[in-house]
Biopython code that builds the backbone (N, CA, C, O; Angstrom):
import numpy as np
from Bio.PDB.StructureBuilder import StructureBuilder

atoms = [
    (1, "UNK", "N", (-18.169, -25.980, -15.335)),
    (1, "UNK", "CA", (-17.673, -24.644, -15.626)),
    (1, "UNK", "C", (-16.369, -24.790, -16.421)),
    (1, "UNK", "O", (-15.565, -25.677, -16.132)),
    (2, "UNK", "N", (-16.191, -24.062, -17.259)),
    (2, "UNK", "CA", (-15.333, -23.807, -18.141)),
    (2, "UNK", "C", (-13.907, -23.293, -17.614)),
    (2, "UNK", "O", (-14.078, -22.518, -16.673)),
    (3, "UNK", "N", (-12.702, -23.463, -17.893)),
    (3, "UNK", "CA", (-11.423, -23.109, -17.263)),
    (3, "UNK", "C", (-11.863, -21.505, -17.654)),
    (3, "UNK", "O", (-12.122, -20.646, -16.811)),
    (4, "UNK", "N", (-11.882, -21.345, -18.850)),
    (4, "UNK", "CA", (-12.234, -19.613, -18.741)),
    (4, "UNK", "C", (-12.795, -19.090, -18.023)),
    (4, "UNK", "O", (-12.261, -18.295, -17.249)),
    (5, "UNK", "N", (-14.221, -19.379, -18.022)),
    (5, "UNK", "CA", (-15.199, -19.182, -16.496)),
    (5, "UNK", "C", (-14.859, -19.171, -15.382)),
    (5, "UNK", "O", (-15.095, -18.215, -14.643)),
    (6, "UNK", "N", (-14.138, -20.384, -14.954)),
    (6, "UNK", "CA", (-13.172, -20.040, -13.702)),
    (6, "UNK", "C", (-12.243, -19.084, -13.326)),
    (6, "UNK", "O", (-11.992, -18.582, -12.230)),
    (7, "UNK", "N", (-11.826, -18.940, -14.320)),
    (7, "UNK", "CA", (-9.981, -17.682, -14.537)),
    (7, "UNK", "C", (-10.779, -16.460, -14.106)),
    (7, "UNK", "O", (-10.478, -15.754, -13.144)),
    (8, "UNK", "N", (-11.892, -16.262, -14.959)),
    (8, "UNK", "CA", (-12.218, -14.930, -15.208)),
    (8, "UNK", "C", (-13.386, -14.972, -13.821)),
    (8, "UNK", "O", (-13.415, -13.788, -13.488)),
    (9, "UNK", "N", (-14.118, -15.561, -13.092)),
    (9, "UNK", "CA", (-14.651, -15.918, -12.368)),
    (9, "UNK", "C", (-13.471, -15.567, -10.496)),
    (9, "UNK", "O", (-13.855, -14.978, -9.486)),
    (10, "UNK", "N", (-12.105, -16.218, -10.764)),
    (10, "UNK", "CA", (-11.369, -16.001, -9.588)),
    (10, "UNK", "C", (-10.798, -14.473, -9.704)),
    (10, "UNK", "O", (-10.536, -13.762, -8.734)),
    (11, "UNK", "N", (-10.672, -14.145, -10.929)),
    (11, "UNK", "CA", (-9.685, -12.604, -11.073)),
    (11, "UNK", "C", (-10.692, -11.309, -10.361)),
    (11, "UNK", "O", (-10.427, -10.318, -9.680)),
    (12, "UNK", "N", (-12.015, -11.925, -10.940)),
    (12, "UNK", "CA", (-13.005, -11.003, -10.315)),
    (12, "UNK", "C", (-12.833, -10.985, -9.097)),
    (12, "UNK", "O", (-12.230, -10.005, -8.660)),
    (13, "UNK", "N", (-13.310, -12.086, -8.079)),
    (13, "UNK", "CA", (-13.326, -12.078, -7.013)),
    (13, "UNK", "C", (-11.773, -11.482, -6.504)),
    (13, "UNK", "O", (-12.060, -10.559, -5.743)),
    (14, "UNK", "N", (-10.831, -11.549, -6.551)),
    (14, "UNK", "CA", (-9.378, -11.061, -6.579)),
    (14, "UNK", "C", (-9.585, -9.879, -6.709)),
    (14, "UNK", "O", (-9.301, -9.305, -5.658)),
    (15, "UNK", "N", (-10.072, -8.950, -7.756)),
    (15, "UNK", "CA", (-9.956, -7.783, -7.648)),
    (15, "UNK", "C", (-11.143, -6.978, -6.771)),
    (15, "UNK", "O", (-10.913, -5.995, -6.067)),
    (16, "UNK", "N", (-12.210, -7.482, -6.926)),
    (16, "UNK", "CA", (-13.091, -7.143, -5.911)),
    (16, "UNK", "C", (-12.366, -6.749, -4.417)),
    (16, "UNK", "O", (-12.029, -5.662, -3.947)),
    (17, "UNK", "N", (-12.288, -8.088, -3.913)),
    (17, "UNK", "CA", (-11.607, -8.158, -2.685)),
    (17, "UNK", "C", (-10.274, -7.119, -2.294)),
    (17, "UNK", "O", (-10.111, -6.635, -1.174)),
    (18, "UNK", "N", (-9.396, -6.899, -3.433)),
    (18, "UNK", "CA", (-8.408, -6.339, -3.142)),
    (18, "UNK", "C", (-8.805, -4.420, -2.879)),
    (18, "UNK", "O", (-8.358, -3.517, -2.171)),
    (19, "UNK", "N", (-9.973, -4.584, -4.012)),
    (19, "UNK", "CA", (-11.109, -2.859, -3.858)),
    (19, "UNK", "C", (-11.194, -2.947, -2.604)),
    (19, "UNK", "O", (-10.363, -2.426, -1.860)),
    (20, "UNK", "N", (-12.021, -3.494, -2.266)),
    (20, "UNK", "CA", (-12.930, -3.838, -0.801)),
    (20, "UNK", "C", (-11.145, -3.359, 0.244)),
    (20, "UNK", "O", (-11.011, -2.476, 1.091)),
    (21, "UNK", "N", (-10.154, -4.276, -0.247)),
    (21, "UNK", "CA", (-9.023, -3.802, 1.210)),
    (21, "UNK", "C", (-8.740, -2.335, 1.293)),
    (21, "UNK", "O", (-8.672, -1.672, 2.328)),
    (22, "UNK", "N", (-8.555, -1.834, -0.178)),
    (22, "UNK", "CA", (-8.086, -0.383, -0.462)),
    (22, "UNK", "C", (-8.772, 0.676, 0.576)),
    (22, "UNK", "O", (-8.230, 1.411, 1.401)),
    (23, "UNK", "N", (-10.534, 0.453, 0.160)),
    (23, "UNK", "CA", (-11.566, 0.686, 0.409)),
    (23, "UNK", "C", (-11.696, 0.823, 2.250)),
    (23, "UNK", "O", (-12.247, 1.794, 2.768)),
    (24, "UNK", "N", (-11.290, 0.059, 2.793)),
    (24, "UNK", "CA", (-11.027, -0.375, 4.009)),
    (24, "UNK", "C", (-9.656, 0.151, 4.722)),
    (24, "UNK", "O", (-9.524, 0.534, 5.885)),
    (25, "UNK", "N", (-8.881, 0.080, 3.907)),
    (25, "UNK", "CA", (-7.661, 0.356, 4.625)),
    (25, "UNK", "C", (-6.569, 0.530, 3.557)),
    (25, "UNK", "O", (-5.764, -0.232, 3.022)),
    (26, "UNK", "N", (-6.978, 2.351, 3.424)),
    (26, "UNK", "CA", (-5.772, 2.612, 2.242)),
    (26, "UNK", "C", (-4.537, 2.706, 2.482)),
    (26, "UNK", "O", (-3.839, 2.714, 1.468)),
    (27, "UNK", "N", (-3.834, 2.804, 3.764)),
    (27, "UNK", "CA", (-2.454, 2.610, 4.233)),
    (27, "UNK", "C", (-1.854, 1.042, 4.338)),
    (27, "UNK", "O", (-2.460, 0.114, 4.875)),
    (28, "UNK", "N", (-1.089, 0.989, 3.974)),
    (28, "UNK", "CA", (-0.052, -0.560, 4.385)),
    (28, "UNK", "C", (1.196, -0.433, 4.805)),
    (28, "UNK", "O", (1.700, 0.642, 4.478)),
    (29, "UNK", "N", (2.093, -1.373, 5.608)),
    (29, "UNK", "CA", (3.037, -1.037, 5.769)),
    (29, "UNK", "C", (4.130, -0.628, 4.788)),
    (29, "UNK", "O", (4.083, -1.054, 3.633)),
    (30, "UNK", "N", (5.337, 0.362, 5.285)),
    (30, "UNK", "CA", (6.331, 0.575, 4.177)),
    (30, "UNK", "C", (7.124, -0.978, 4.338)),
    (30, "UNK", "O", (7.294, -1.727, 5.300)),
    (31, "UNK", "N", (7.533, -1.048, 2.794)),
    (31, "UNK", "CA", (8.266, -2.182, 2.704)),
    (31, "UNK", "C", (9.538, -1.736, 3.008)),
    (31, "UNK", "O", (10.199, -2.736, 3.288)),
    (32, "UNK", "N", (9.993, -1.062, 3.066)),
    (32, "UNK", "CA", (11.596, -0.571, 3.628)),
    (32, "UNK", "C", (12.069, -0.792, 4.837)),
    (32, "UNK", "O", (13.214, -1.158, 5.105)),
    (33, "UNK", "N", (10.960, -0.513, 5.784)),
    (33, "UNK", "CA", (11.133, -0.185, 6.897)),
    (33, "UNK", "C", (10.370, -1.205, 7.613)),
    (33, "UNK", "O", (10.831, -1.551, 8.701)),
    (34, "UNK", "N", (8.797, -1.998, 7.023)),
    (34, "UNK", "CA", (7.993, -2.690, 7.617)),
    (34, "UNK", "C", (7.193, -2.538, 8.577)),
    (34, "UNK", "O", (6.770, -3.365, 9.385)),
    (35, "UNK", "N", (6.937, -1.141, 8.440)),
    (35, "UNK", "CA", (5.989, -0.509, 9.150)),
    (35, "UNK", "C", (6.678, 0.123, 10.740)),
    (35, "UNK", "O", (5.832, 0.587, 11.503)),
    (36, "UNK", "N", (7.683, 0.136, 11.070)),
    (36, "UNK", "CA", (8.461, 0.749, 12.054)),
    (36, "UNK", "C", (8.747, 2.471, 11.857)),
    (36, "UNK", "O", (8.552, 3.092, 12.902)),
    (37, "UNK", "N", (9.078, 3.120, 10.946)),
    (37, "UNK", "CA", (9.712, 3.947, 10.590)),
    (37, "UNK", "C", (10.751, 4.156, 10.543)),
    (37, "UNK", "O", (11.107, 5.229, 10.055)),
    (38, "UNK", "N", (11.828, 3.109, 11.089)),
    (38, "UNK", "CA", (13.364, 3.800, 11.086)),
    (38, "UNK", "C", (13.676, 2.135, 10.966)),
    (38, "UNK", "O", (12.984, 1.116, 10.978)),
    (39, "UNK", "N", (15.292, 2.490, 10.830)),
    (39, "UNK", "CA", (16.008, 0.851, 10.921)),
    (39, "UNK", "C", (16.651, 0.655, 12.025)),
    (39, "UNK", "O", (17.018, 1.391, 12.942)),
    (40, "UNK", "N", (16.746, -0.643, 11.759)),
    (40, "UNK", "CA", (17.131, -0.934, 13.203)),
    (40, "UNK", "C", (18.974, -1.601, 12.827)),
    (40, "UNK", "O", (19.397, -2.257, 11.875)),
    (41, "UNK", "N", (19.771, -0.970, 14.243)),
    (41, "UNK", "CA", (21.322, -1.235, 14.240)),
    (41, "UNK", "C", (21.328, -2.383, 15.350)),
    (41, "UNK", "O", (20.574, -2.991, 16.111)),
    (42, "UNK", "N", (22.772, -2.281, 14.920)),
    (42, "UNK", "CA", (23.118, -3.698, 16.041)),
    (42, "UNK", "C", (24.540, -2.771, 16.770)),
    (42, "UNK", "O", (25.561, -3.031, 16.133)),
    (43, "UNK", "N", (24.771, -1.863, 17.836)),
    (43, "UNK", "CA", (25.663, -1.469, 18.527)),
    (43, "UNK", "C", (26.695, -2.856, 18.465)),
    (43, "UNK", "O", (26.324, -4.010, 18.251)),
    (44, "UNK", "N", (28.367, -2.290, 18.766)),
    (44, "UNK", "CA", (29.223, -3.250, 19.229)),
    (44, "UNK", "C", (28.801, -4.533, 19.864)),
    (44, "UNK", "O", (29.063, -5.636, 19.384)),
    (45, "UNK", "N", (28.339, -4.395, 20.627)),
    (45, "UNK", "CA", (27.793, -5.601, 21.571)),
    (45, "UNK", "C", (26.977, -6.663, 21.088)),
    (45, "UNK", "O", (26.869, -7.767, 21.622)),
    (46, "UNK", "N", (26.319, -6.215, 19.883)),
    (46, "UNK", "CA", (24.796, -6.720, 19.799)),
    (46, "UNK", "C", (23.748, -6.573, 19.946)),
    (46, "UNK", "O", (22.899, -7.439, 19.734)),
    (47, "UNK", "N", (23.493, -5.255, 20.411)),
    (47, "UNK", "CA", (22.181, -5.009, 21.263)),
    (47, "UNK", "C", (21.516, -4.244, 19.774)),
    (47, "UNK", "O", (22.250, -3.818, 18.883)),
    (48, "UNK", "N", (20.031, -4.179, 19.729)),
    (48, "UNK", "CA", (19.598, -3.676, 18.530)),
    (48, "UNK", "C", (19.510, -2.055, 19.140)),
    (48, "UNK", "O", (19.407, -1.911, 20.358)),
    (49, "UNK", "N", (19.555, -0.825, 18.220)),
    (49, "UNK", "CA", (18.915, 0.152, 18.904)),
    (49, "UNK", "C", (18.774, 0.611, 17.181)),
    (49, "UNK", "O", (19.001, 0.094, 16.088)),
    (50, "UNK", "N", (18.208, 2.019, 17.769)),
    (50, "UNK", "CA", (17.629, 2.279, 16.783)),
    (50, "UNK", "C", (17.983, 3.470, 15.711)),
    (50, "UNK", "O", (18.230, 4.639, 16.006)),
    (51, "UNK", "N", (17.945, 2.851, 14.291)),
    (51, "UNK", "CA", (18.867, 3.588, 13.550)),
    (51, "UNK", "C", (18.195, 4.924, 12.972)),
    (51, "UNK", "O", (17.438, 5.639, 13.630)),
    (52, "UNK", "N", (18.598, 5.164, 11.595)),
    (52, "UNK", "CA", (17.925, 6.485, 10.911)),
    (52, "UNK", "C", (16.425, 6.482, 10.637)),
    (52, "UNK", "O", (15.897, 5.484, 11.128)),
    (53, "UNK", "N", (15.783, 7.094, 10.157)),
    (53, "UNK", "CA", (14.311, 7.462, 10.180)),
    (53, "UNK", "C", (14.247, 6.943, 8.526)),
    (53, "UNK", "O", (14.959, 7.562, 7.735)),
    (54, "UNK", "N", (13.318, 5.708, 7.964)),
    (54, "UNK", "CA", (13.191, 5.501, 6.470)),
    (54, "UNK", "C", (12.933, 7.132, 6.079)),
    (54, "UNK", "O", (12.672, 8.175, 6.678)),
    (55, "UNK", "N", (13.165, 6.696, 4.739)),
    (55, "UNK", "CA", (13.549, 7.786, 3.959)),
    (55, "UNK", "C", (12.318, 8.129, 2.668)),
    (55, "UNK", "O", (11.902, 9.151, 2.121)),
    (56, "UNK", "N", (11.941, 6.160, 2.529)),
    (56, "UNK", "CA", (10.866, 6.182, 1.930)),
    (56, "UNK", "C", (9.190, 6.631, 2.413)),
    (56, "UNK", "O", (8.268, 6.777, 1.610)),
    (57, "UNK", "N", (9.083, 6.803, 3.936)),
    (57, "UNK", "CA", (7.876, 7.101, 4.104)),
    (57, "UNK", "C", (8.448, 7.724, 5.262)),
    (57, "UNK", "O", (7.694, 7.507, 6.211)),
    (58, "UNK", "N", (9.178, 8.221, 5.517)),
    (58, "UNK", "CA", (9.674, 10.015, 5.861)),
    (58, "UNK", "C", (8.980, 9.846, 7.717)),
    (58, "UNK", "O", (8.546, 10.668, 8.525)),
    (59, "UNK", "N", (9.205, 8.262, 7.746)),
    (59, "UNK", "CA", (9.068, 8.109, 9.702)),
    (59, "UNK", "C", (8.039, 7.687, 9.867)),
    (59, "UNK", "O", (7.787, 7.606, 11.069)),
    (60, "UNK", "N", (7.031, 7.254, 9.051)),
    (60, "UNK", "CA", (5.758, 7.551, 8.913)),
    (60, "UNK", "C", (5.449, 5.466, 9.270)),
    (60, "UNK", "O", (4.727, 4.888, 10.083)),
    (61, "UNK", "N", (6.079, 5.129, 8.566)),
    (61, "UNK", "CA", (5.583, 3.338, 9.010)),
    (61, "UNK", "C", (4.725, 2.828, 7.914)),
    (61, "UNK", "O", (4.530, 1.623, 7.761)),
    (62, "UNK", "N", (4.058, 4.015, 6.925)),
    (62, "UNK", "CA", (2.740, 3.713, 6.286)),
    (62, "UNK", "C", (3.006, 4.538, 4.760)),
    (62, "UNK", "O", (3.445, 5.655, 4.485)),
    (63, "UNK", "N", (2.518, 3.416, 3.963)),
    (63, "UNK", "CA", (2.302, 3.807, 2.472)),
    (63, "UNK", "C", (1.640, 4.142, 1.725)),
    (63, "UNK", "O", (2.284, 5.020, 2.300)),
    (64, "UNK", "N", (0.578, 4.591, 0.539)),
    (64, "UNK", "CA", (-0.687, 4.272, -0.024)),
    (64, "UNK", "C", (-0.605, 3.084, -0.452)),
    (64, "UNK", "O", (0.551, 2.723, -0.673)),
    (65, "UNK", "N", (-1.680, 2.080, -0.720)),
    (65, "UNK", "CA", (-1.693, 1.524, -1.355)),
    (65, "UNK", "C", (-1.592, 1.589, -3.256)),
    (65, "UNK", "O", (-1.100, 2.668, -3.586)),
    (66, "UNK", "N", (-1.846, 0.939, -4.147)),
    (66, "UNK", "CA", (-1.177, 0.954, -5.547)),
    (66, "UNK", "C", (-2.604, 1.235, -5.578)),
    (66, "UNK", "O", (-2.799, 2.377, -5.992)),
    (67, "UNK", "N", (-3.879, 0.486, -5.234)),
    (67, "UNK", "CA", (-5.280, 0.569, -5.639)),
    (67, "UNK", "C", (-5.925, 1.381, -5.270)),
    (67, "UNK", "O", (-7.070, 1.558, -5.686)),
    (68, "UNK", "N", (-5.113, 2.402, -4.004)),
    (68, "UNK", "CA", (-5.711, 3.388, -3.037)),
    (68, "UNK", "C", (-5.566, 4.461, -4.515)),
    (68, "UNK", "O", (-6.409, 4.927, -5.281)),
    (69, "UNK", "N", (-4.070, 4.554, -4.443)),
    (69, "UNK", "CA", (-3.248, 5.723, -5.427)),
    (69, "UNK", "C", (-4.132, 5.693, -6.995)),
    (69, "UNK", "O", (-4.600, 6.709, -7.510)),
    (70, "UNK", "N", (-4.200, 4.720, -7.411)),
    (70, "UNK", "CA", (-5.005, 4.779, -8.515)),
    (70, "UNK", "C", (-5.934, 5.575, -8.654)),
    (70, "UNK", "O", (-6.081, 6.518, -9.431)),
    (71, "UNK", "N", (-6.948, 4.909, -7.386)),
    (71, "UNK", "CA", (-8.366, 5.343, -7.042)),
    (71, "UNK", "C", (-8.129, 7.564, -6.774)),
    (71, "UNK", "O", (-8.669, 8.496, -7.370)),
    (72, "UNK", "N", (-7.520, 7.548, -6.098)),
    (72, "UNK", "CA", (-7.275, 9.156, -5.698)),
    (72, "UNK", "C", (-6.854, 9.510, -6.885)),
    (72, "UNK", "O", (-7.064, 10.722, -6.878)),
    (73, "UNK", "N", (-6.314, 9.199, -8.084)),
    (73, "UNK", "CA", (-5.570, 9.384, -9.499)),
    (73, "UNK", "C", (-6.681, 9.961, -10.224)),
    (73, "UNK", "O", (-6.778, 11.124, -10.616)),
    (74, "UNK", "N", (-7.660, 8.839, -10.380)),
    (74, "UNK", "CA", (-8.942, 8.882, -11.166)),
    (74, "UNK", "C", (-10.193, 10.224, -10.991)),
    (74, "UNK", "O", (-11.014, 10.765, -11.730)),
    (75, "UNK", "N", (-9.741, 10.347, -9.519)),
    (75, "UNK", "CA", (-10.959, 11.277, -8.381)),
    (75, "UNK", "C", (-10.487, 12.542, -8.689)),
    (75, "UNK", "O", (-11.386, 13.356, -8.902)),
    (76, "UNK", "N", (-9.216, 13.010, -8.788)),
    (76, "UNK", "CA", (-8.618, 13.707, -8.731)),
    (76, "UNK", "C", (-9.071, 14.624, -10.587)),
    (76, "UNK", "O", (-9.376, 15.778, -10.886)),
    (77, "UNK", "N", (-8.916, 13.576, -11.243)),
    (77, "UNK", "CA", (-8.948, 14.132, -12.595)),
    (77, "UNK", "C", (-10.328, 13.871, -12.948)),
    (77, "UNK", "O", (-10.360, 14.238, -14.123)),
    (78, "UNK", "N", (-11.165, 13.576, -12.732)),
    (78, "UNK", "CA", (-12.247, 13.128, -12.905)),
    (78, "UNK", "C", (-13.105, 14.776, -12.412)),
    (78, "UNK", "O", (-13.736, 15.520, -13.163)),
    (79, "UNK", "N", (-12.844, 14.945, -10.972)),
    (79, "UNK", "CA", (-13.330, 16.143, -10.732)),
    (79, "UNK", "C", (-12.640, 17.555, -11.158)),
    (79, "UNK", "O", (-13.384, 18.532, -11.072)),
    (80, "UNK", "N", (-11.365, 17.772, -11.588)),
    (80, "UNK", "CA", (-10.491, 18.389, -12.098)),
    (80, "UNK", "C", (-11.549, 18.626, -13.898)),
    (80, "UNK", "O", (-11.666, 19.708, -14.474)),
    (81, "UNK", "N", (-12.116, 17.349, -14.360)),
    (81, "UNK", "CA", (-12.796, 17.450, -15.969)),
    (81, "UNK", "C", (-13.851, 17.957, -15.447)),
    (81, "UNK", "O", (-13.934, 19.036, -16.033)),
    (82, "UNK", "N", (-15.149, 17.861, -14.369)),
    (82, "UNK", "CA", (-16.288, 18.228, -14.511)),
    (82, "UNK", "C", (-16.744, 19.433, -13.882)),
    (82, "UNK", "O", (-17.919, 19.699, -13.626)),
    (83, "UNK", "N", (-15.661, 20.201, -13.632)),
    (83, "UNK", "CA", (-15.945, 21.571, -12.441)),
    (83, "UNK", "C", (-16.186, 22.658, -13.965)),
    (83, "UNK", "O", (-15.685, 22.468, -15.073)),
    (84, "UNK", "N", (-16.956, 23.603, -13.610)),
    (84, "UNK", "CA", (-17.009, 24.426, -14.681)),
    (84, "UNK", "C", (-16.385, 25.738, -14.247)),
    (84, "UNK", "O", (-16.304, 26.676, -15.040)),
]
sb = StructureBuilder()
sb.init_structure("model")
sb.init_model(0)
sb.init_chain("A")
sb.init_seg("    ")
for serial, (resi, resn, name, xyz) in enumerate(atoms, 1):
    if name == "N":
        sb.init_residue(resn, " ", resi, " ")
    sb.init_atom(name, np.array(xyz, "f"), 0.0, 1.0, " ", f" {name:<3s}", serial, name[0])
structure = sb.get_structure()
């Protein structure tokens, strides 16, 4: 097999797979927060407790995905062109 064949051979499988996660599970954690919803403090002492509510996913812990968002992008305008 050809290095091209291969490249283009792994990207497939790569994007397949990454459909298939969307497909499966369009939420992921927020990267801000890491899936908690709020941040976490360290009081005087040391002790962790718990800080403000992220801001980026509004408490929530959970994001769309980029392949989810696409996909709802496409659906969205797609049926938005064919309604009469």
């Amino acid at each position: 097999m050809t290095p091209i064949l291969a490249a283009i051979a792994c990207l497939t499988l790569i994007t397949l797979s990454y459909g298939g996660l969307c497909a499966a599970s369009p939420f992921g954690d927020c990267r801000k927060c890491h899936g908690m919803g709020h941040a976490l403090k360290h009081d005087r002492k040391g002790r962790l407790k718990r800080g403000k509510d992220c801001r980026r996913c509004h408490a929530t812990g959970k994001r769309i995905r980029v392949g989810r968002w696409l996909y709802n992008r496409w659906a969205r305008i797609y049926r938005a062109g064919t309604t009469d």
